[in-house]
ZADO-1210 file (C-alpha; in nm, 4 decimals, padded with zeros to 6 digits):
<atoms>
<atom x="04.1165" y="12.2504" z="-09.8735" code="UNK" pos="1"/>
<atom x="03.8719" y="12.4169" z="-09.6246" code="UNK" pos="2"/>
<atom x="03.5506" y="12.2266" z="-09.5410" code="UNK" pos="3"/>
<atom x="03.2957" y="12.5096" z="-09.5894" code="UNK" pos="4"/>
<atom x="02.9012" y="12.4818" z="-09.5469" code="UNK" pos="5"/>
<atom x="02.6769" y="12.5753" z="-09.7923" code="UNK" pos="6"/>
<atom x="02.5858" y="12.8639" z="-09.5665" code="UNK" pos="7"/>
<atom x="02.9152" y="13.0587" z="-09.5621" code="UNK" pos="8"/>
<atom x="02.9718" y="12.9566" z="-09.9486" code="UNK" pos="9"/>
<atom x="02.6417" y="13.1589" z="-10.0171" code="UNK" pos="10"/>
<atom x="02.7496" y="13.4249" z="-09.7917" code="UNK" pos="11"/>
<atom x="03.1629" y="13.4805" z="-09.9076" code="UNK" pos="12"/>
<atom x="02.9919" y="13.4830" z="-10.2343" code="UNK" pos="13"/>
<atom x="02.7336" y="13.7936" z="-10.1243" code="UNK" pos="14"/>
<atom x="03.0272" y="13.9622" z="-09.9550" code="UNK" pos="15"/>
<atom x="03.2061" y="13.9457" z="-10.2358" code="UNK" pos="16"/>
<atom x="02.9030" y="14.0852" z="-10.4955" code="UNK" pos="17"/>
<atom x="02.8661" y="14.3577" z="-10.2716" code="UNK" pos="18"/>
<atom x="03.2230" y="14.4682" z="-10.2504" code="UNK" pos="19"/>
<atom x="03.2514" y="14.3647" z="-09.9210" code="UNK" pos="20"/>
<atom x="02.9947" y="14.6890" z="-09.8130" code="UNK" pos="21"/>
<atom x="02.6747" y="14.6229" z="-09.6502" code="UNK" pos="22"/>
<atom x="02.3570" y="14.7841" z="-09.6966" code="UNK" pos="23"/>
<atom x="02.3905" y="15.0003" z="-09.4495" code="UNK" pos="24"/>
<atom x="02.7568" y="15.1047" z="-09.6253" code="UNK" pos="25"/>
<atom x="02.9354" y="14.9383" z="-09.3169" code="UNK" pos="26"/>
<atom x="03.2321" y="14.6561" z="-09.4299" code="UNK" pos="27"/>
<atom x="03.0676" y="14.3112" z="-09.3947" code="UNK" pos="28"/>
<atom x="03.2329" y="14.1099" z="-09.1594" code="UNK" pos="29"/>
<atom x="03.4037" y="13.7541" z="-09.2226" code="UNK" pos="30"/>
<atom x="03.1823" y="13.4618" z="-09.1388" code="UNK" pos="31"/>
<atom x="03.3578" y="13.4040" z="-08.7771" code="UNK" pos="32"/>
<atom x="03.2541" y="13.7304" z="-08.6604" code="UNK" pos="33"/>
<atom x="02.9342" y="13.7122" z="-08.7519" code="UNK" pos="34"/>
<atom x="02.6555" y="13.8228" z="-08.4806" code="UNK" pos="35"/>
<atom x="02.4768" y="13.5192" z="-08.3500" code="UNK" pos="36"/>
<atom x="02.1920" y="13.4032" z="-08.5473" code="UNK" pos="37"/>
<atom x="02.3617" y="13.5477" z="-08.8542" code="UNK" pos="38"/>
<atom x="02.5100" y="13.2212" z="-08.9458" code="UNK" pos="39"/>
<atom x="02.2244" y="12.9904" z="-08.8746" code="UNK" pos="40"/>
<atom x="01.9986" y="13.2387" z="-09.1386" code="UNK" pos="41"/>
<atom x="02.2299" y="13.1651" z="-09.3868" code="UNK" pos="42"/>
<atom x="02.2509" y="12.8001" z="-09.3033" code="UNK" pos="43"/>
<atom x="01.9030" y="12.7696" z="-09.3770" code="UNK" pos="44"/>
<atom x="01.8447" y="12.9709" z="-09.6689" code="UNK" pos="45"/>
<atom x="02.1243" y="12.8003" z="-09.8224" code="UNK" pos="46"/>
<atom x="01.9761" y="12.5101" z="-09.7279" code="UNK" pos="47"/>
<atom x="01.6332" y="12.6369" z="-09.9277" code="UNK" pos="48"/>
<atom x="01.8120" y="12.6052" z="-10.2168" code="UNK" pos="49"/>
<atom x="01.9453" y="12.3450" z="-10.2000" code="UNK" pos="50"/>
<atom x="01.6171" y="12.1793" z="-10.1925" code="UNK" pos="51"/>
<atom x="01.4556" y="12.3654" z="-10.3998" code="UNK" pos="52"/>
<atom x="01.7659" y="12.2737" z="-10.6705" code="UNK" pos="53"/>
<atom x="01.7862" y="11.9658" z="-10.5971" code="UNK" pos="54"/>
<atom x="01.3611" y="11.9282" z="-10.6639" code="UNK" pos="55"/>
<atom x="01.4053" y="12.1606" z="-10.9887" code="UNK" pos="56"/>
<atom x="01.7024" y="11.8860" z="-11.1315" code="UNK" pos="57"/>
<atom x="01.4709" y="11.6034" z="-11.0043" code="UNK" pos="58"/>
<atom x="01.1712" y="11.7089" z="-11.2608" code="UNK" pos="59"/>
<atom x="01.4263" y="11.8420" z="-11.5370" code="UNK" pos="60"/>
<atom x="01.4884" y="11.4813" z="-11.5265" code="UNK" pos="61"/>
<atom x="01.1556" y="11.3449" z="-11.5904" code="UNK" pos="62"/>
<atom x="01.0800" y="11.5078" z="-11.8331" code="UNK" pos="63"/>
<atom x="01.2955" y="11.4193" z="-12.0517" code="UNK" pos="64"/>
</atoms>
């Protein structure tokens, strides 16, 4: 099983919703060949919610 990061999860899974066609209607490449900084954006807004889930499941819990 390959070790992914939450980062390229989120992004496979846009790639994949978009059928594999950017915005600008060129093919979206894999995560390896990615430009640089591409990676690290998705990193952290992956990372965003993540927090923001984890904080959302922390109340849901007390208030019950």
């Amino acid at each position: 099983m390959e070790n992914k990061t939450l980062g390229q999860i989120a992004f496979e899974a846009y790639a994949v919703a978009k059928g594999g066609i950017g915005y600008d209607g060129a093919i979206i490449p894999t995560w390896e060949k990615l430009s640089p900084g591409v990676q690290p954006a998705w990193e952290a807004a992956a990372k965003a919610v993540e927090k923001e889930t984890s904080i959302r499941f922390a109340l849901r819990k007390l208030s019950f």
